[in-house]
Residue frames relative to the residue before (quaternion, step in Angstrom):
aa qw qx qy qz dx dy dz
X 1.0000 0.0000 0.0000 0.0000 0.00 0.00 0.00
X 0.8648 0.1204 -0.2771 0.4011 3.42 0.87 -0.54
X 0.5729 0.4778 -0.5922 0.3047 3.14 0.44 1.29
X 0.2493 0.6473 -0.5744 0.4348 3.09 1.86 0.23
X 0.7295 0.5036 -0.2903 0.3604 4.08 0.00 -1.64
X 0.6770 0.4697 -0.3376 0.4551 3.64 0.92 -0.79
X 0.9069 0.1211 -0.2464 0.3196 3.37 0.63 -0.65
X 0.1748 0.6353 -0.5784 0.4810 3.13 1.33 1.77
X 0.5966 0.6427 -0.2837 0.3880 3.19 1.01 -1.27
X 0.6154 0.6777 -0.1650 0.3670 3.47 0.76 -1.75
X 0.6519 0.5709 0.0028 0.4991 2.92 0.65 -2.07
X 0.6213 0.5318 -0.3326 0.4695 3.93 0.61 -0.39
X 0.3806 -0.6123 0.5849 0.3717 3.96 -1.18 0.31
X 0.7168 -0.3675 0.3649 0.4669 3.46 -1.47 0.56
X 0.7680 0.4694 -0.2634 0.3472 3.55 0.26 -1.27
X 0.6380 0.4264 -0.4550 0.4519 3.57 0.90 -0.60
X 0.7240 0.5597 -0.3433 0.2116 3.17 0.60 -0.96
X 0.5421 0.5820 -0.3183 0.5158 3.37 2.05 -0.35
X 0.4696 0.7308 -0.2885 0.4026 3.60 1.87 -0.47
X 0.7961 0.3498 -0.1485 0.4710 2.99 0.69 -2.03
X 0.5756 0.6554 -0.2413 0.4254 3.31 1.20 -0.45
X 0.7083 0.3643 -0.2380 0.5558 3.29 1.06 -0.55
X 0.4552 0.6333 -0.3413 0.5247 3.86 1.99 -0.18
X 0.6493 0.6732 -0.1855 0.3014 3.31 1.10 -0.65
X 0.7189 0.4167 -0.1127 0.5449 2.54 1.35 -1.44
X 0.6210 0.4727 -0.3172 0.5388 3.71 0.93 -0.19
X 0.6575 0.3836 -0.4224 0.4922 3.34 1.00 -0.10
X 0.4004 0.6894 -0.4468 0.4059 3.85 1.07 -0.47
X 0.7418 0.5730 -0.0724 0.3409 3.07 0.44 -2.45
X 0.6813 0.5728 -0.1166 0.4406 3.23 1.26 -1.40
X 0.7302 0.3541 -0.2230 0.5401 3.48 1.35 -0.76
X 0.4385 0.5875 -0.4794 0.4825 3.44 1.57 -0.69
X 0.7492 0.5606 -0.2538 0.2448 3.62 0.27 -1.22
X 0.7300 0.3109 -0.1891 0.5785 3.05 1.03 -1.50
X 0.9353 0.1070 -0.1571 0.2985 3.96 -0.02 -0.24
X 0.5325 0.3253 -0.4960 0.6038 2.85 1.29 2.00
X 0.7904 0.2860 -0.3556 0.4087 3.84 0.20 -0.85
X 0.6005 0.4614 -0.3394 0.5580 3.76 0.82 -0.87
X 0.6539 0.2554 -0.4451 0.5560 3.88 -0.52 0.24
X 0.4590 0.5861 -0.4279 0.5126 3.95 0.56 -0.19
X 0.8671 0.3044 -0.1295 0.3724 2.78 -0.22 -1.87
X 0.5056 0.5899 -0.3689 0.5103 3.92 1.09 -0.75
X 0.6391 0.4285 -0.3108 0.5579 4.15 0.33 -1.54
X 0.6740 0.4124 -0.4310 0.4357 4.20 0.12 -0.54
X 0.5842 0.5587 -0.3868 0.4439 3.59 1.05 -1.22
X 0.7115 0.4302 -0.4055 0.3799 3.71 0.49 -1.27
X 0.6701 0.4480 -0.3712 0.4608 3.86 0.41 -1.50
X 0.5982 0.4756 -0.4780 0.4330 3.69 0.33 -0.04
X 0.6574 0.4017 -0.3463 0.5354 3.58 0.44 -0.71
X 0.5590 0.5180 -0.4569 0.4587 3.86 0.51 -0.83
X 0.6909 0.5571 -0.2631 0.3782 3.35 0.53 -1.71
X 0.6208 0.4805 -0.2758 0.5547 3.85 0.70 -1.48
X 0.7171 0.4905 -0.3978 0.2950 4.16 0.33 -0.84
X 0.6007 0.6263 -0.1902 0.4590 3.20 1.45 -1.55
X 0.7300 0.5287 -0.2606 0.3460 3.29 1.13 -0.74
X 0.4566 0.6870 -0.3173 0.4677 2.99 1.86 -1.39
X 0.7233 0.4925 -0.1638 0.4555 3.57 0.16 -2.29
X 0.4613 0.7120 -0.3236 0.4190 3.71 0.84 -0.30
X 0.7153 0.3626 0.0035 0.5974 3.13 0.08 -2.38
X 0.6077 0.5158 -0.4252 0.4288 4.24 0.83 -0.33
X 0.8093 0.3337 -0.1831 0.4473 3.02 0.82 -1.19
X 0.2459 0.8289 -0.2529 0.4341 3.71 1.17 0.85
X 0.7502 0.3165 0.1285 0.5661 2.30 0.85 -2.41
X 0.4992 0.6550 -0.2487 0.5099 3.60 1.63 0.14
X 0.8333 0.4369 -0.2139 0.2626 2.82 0.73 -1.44
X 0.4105 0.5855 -0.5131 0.4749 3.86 1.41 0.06
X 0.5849 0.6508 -0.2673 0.4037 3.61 0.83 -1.00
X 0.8463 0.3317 -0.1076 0.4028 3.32 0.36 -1.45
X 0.5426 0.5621 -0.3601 0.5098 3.45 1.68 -0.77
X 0.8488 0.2776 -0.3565 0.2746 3.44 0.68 -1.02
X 0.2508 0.7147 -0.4623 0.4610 3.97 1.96 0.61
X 0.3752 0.6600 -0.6337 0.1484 3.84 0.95 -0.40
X 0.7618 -0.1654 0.5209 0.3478 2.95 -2.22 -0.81
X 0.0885 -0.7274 0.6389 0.2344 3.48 -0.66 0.52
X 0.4276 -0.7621 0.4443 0.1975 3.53 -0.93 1.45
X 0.0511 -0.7738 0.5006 0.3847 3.64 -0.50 -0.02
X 0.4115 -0.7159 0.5193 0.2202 3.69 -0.47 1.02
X 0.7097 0.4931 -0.3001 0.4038 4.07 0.19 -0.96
X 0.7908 0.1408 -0.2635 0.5343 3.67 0.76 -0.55
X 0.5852 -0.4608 0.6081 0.2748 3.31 -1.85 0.77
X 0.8049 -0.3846 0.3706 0.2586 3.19 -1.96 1.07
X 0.7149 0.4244 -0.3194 0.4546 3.69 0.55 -1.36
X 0.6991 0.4095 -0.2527 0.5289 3.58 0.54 -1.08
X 0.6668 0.3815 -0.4381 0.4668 4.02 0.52 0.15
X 0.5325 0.6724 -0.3061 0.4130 3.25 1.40 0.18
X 0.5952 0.7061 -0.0967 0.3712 2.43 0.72 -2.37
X 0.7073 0.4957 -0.1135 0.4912 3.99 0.86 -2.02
X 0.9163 0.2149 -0.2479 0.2298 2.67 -0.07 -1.10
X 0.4782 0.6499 -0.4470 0.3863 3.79 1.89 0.20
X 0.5905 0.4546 -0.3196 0.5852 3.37 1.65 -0.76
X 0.5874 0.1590 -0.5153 0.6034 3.82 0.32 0.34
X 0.8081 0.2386 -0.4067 0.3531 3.55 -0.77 0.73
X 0.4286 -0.7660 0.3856 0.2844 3.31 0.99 0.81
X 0.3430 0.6949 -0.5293 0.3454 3.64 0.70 1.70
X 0.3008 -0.8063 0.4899 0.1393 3.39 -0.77 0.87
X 0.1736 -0.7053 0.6413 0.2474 3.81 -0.23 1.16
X 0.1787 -0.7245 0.6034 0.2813 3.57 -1.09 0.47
X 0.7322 0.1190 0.0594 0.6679 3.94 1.61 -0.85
X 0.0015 -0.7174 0.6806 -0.1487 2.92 -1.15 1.81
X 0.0642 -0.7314 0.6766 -0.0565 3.29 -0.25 1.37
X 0.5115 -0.5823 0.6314 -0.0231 3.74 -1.63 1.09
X 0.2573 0.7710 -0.5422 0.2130 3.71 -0.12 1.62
X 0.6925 -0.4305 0.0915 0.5717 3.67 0.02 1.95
X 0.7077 -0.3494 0.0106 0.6140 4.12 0.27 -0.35
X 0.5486 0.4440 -0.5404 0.4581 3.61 -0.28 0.82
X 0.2642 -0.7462 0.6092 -0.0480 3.03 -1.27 0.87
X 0.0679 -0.8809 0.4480 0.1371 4.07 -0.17 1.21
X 0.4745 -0.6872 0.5164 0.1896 3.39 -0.97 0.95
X 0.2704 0.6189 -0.7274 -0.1210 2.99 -2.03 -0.25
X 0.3912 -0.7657 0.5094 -0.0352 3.18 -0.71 1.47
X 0.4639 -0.6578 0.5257 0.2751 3.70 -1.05 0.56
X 0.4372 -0.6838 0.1930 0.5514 3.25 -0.83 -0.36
X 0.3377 -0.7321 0.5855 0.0847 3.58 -1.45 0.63
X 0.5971 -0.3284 0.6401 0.3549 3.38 -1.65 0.38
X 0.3842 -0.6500 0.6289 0.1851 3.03 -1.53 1.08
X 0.4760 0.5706 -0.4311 0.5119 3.87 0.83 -0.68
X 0.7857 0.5694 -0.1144 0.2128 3.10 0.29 -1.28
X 0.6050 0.5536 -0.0106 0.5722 2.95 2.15 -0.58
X 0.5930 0.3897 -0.3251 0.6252 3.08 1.45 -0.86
X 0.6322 0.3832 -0.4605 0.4913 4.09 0.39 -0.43
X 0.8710 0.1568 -0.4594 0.0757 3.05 0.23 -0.13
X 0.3193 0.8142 -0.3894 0.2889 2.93 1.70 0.63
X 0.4902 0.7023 -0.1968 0.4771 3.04 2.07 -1.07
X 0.6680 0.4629 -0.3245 0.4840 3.47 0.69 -1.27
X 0.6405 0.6131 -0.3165 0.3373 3.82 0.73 -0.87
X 0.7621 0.2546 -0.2180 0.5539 3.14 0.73 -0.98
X 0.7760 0.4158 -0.3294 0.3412 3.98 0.23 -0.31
X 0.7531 0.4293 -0.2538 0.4291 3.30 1.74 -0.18
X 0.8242 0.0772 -0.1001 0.5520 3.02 1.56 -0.88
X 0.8127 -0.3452 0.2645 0.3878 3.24 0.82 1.40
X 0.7290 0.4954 -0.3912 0.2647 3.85 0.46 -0.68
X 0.1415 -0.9141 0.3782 0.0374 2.94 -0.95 0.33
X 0.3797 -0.8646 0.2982 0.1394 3.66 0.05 1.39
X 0.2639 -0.8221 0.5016 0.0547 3.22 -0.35 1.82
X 0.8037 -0.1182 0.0077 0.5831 4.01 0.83 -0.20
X 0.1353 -0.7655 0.6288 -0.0149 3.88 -0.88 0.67
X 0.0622 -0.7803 0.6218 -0.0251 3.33 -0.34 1.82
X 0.1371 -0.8300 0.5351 -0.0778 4.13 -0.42 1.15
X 0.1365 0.6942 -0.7031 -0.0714 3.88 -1.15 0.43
X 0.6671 -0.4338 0.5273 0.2977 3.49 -1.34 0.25
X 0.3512 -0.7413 0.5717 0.0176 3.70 -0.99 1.03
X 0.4660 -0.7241 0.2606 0.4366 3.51 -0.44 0.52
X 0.6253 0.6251 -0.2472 0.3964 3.43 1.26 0.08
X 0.4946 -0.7361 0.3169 0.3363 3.47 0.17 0.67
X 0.8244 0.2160 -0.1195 0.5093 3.93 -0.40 0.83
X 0.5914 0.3716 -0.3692 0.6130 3.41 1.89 0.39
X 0.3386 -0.7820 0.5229 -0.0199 3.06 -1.24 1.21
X 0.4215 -0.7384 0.5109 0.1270 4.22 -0.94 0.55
X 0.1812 0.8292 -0.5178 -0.1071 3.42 0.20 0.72
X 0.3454 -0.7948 0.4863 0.1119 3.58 -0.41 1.16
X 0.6794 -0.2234 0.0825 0.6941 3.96 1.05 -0.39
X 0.1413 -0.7267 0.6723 -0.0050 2.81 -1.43 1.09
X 0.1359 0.8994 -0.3662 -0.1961 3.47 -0.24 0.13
X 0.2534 -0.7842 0.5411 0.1670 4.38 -0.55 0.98
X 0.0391 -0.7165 0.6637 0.2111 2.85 -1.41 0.03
């Protein structure tokens, strides 16, 4: 093969050979260009826009955060964990059956309950009074949409 190329090469007038030679190089340039700097340069364009979005959503969420800090949980301070329990299962018609006391957390076991019914009032716990659910152990009830909570645990 290459001595086929050399004596194609040979075989050529001075001038083509300054031709094909000078084809070469634009084809070199041409591929340097198109399948190394331009896919470069395009991938920098994108992470720059990524980079400019992240920043945007950033400086949004900033301006959020006085907003979002003061949306918190309202805490009640005056009553102890058991007794912020204790209320609010009897306002939501939940029956604790076992409340066991663990330095600050506090483990459940729950009769059985509506599952809806659980999530509100899990909801009320943490956005009204502050509580907050460290592990939720659940089984299915024989009744469809009722739900077994075997240990829950808050702190």
């Amino acid at each position: 093969m290459k001595q086929q190329l050399l004596s194609w090469w040979a075989s050529l007038q001075q001038r083509e050979q300054r031709l094909v030679g000078s084809a070469a190089v634009v084809v070199v340039v041409g591929m340097f260009y198109w399948l190394l700097w331009q896919p470069l340069h395009q991938a920098g364009d994108a992470q720059q826009q990524k980079l400019q979005a992240a920043q945007r959503q950033l400086s949004q969420l900033q301006q959020l955060l006085p907003q979002l800090s003061a949306a918190g949980p309202a805490v009640s301070r005056n009553e102890s964990l058991p007794q912020i329990i204790s209320n609010s299962a009897r306002s939501n018609a939940i029956s604790v059956s076992r409340m066991q006391p663990s330095n600050d957390q506090l483990t459940l076991v729950l009769d059985d309950v509506s599952f809806e019914r659980l999530l509100g009032w899990l909801h009320a716990l943490q956005y009204q009074h502050g509580v907050k659910l460290v592990s939720l152990d659940i089984a299915t009830a024989e009744k469809p949409g009722i739900v077994r909570v075997r240990r829950m645990v808050v702190e």
